[in-house]
C-alpha positions in Angstrom: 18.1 -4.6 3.6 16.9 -1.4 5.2 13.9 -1.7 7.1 10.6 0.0 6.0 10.8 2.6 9.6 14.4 3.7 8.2 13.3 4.4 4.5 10.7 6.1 5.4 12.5 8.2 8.1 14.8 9.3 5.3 12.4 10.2 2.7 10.2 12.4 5.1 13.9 14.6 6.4 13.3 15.7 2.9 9.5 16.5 3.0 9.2 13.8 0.4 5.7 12.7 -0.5 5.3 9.3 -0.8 3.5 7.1 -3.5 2.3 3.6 -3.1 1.0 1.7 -5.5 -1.1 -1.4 -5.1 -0.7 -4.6 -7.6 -2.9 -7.8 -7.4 -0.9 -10.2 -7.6 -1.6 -12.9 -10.7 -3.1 -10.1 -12.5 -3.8 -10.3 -15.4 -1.7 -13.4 -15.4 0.2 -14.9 -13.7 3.4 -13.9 -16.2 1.8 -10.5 -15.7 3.2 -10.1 -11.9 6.9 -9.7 -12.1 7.2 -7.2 -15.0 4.4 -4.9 -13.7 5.9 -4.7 -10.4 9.5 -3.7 -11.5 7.2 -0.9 -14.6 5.5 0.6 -11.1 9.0 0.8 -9.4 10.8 2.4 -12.6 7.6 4.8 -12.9 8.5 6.3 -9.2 6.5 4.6 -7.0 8.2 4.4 -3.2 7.0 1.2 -2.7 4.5 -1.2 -3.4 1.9 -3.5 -2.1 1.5 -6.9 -3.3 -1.7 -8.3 -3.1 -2.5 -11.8 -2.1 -5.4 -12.3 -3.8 -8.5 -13.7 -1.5 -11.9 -15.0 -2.4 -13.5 -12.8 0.1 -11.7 -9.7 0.4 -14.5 -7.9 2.6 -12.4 -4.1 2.2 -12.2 -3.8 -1.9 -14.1 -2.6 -3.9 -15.4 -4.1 -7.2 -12.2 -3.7 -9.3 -9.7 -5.1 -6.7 -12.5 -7.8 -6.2 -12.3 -8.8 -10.2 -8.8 -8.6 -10.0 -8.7 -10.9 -7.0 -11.2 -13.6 -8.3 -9.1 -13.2 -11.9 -5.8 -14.1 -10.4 -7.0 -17.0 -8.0 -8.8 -18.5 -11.7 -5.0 -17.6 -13.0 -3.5 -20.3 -10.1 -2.3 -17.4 -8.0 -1.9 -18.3 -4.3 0.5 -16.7 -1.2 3.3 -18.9 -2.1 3.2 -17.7 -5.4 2.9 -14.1 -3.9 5.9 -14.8 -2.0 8.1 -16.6 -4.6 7.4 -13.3 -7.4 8.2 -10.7 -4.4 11.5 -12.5 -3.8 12.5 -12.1 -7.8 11.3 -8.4 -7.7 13.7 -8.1 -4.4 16.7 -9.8 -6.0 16.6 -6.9 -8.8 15.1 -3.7 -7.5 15.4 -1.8 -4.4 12.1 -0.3 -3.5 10.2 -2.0 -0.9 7.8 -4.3 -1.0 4.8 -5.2 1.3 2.4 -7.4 1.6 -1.2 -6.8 1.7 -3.6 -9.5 2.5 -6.3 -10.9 4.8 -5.6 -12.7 7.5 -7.0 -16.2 6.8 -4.6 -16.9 4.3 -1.9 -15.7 6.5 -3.2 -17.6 9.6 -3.5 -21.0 7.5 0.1 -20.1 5.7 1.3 -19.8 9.4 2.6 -16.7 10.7 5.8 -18.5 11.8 6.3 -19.7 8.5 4.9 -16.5 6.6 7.2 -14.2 8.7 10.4 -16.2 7.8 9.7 -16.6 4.2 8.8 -13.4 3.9 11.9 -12.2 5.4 13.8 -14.4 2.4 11.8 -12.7 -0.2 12.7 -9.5 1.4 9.2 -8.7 2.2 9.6 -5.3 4.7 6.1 -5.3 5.6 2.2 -6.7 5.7 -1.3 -5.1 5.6 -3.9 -7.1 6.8 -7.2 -5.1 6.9 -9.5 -7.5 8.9 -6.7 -8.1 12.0 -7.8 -5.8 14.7 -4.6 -3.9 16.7 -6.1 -5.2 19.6 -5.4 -9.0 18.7 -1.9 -8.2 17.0 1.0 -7.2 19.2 2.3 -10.6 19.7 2.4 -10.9 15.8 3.6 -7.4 15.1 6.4 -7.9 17.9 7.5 -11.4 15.8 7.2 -9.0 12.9 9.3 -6.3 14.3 11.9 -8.5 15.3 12.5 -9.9 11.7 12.8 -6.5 10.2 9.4 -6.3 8.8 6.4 -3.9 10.0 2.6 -4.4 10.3 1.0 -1.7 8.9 -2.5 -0.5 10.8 -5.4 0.8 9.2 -7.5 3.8 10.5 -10.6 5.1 9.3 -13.1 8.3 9.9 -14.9 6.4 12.2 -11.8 5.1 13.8 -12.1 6.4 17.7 -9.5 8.3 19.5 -8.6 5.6 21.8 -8.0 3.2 18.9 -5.9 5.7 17.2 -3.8 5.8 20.2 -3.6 2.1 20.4 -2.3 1.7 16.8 -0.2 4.6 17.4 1.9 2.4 20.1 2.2 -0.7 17.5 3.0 1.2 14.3 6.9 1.2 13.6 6.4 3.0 9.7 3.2 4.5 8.8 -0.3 4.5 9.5 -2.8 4.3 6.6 -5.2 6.2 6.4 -8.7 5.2 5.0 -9.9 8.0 3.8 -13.4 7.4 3.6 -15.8 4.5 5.8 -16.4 1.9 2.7 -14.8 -0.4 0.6 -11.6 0.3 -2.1 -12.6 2.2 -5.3 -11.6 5.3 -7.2 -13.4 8.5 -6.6 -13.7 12.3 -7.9 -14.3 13.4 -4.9 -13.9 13.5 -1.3 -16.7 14.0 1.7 -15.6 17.2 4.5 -15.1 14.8 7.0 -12.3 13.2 5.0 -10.1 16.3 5.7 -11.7 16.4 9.4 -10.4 12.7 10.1 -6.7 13.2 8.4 -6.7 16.9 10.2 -7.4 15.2 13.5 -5.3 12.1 12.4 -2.0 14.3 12.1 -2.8 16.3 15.3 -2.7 12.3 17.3 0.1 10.6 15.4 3.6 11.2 15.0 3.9 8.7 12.4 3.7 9.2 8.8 0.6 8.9 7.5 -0.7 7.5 3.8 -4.0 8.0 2.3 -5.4 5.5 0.6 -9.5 4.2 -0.6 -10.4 6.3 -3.7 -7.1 7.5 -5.2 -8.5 7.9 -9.0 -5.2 10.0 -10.3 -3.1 13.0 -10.0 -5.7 15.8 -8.5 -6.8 13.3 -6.4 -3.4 12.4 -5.0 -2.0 16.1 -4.4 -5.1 17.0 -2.4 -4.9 14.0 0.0 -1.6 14.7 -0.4 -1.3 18.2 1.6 -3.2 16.5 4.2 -0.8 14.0 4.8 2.4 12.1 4.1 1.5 10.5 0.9 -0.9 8.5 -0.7 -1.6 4.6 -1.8 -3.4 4.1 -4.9 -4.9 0.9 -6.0 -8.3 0.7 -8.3 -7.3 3.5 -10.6 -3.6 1.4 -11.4 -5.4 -1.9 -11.9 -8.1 0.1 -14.2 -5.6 1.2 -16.4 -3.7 -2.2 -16.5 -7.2 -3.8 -17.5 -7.6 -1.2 -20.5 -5.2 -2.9 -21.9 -4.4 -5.0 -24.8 -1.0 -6.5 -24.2 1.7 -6.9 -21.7 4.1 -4.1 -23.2 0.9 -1.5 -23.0 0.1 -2.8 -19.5 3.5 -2.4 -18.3 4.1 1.4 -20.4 0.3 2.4 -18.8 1.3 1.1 -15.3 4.8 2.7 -15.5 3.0 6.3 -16.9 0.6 6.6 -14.2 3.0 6.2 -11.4 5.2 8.6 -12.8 2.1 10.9 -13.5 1.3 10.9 -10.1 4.5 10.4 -8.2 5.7 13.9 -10.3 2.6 15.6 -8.8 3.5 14.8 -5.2 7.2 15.9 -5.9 5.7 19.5 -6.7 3.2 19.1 -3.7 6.9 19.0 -1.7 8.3 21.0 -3.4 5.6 23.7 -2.8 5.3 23.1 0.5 9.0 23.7 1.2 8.9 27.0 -0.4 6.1 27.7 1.6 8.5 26.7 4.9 11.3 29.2 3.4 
């Protein structure tokens, strides 16, 4: 299995932007899961971020806060988390990650959470509310299973942290684009494209922008500010508009594809503009 550093070395030598999509997992149901992972993956998304759901999940927003609540009503738990991430790795090839809060994970045990995670062919973990400070011993045991802990910064984020997260990060560094909780917006403040500007200028990692992707405009302006973007609320909005399973899966699989076209013009573009 590749490792999440790798992929993502290969998709940037081609000026590739990157889409992530965020799923809750258990939502809707917990039959929901599997088949709206594997519609994101066939709509384009470069990989995907399963979420554990939490009964305090301090960084979402409303709709990721619904979703949460619905899926722990629905029975959903980390173990179930981790058995549907190791069907959707026995059958597709984009990479999955884990995104979560780190009580679950610390009560799990990260011994035990790194080594199953590693069967399910987990390649990495988000964990909002895990300072870098307190985390090099766990992203070491990460490291040295294959997977990567991804590191959140913000506009408030100072230089010195930046730096600090810099050292740990082995893939990417996401990038919240605004100081607030998860949520789709229309628009984005000036000091949004101050913080990525000055992001880019410390990092040599990639760098994803996630917190308020509501669709394609939104995505190809954070877009040529950065390496990609992650979108969450606006996927599970369109998921909830529907009636079915085959409509969820069809809407989940068109709005990646919407978005992850976009971002292959965004490239495209910006090569042209190289020439």
């Amino acid at each position: 299995m590749q490792n999440l550093q790798s992929y993502l070395k290969n998709k940037r030598t081609r000026n590739e932007k990157l889409l992530s999509v965020y799923l809750t997992s258990g939502f809707p149901d917990l039959q929901a899961t599997l088949p709206l992972l594997h519609a994101i993956a066939d709509g384009g998304a470069d990989f995907i971020e399963l979420g554990v759901p939490f009964s305090d999940p301090l960084a979402d927003g409303t709709t990721i806060q619904a979703a949460s609540q619905q899926a722990i009503s629905a029975g959903a738990t980390l173990g179930f988390s981790l058995d549907i991430a190791k069907q959707f790795s026995q059958k597709s090839d984009t990479p999955i990650l884990l995104m979560g809060y780190a009580n679950p994970f610390m009560h799990f045990g990260w011994d035990r959470l790194i080594l199953h995670a590693k069967e399910a062919g987990v390649r990495g973990y988000i964990i909002p509310d895990l300072p870098p400070e307190e985390s090099e011993d766990i992203a070491k045991q990460m490291q040295e299973a294959g997977q990567s802990l991804i590191f959140l910064a913000s506009p408030n984020t100072s230089a010195e942290r930046i730096a600090l997260i810099e050292d740990l990060t082995t893939s990417f560094i996401y990038a919240v684009s605004v100081t607030g909780t998860t949520g789709a917006r229309e628009a984005f403040p000036a000091e949004t494209i101050a913080f990525l500007q000055r992001l880019r200028q410390q990092t040599k990692h990639p760098v994803l922008v996630g917190f308020g992707i509501s669709g394609p405009q939104a995505a190809q302006k954070m877009a040529a500010l950065s390496d990609g973007v992650i979108v969450g609320s606006a996927m599970l909005n369109r998921i909830s508009a529907c009636n079915d399973m085959p409509s969820a899966c069809q809407a989940a699989r068109d709005f990646a594809h919407e978005i992850k076209s976009n971002l292959l013009n965004n490239s495209e573009d910006e090569r042209d503009g190289n020439r």
